[in-house]
Every structure is written in C-alpha cells, then in structure tokens.
Phi, psi and omega in degrees: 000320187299319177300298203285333172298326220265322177316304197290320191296328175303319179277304181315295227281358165254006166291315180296284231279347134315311165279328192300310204261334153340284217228324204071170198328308198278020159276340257237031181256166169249038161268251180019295190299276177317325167298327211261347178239011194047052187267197101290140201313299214285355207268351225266333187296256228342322192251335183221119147017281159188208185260355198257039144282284178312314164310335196253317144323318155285352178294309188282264181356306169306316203259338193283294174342296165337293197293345197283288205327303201257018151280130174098335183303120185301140201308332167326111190326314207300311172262349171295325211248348153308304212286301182299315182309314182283337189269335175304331190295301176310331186222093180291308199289318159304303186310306175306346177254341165276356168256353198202010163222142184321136183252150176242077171353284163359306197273314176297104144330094162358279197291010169274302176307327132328320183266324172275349165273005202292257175012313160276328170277009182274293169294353151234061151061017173112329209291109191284307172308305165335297179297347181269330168278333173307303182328292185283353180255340160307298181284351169249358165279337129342296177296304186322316204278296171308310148327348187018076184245337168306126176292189212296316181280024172265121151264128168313307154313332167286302222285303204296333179311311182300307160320274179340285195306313200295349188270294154353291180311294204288332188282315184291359187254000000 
C-alpha cells in the first residue's frame, strides 16, 4: 500500500509540477490534478495531505534543480546570477512559486536552501546579509524581467553588469 501511495504522490507531484510550468500556479488545483492523474479531485486526500504538500514538492523539486545549476558555477554575482537568471527564464512559473509564495519550511531540507544560497555567501566573501541583499536585487531584477517591466531600450545585460559592479564594489569595503 506505502508503494502504490508513494507511486500516486508521485504521479500528483508531476502532474502540478506540468500544469504549473504550462499554465502557472492557479492551473494548480485539485479538480485539475485528479483529471490529470486520472482521479476525482477529492479522492486525491488519500495520497496526499492537502494540496500545499503538493506545492512544497514541486517547490522542492524546484529548489534541488537551483541548487544542481548553480554548483560549480564560479562564486561570482556576475555568474551566479547568470545562473540563477537563466534558469528562472526557463521555468518562469516555477520560479515565482519558490519566490513569491510562502515556503513552509517544515517540508524544505534545511541544507537545500543552503546548497542554493552557499554560491552567493561565497561571492560576497561570507558576508551572509551581503548575500541576502545580492538574493533580492537577483530576484527583483529577474521578477522585472519576467514582468517585461524594463522599457523596450534597456540592456538588460547592462542592469545585472551594473549589480555586478555595485556588489563587487561593496564585497571589496
């Protein structure tokens, strides 16, 4: 029985994590999920909890992928935030949900969020608040991006250059 539950969350958490990088979050419900594994929505408690189980899997899933991409990624804002920028540009939908909706900790391995910020406290020399101010000027020049909130004559690649110098700058004083 544990094999065949473990089978169906499975089968849930890659139907959400299908509709999500598709459609984005509000495709994410659980009539939507149960048509998709071929359930009735409510029958779906049997395998899963509730549905933000499911978000915090795809969540997960989402953050181990972060964390593979940018390992190895040379310690630098400049590549780091390459790292992160491309890869959120690929999974947009993803991204906004490991970014702009409550993560319940509880449910994240502690040391994931670690292996995805280690790269940034690398690259602003330890300074963990550094890296945390890198984190948000990464994710709202990202967010900008995605939002095509830049006007039409911005290079974009010039903004993150410019972070890039201003980070540099601050890791050096």
């Amino acid at each position: 029985m544990v094999e065949r539950s473990s089978a169906r969350k499975a089968q849930l958490v890659a139907a959400a994590r299908h509709l999500l990088e598709t459609e984005g979050v509000e495709a994410v419900t659980i009539r939507r999920l149960g048509a998709a594994v071929g359930m009735r929505g409510p029958s779906l408690y049997k395998h899963v909890p509730d549905k933000s189980a499911i978000e915090a899997a795809v969540a997960i899933e989402g953050l181990t992928e972060l964390s593979e991409v940018v390992r190895g990624v040379p310690a630098t804002f400049t590549d780091v935030s390459h790292a992160y920028r491309t890869w959120a540009l690929a999974h947009p939908h993803l991204y906004r949900l490991l970014n702009k909706h409550p993560v319940d900790r509880s449910r994240v391995p502690p040391e994931l969020e670690d292996r995805a910020a280690d790269p940034l406290i690398v690259a602003t020399g330890g300074d963990r608040d550094l890296a945390r101010a890198a984190w948000a000027t990464i994710n709202g020049l990202i967010e900008l991006e995605l939002a095509r909130r830049f006007p039409p004559d911005t290079d974009v690649d010039a903004v993150y250059s410019a972070a890039a110098r201003a980070f540099d700058t601050a890791r050096a004083d």
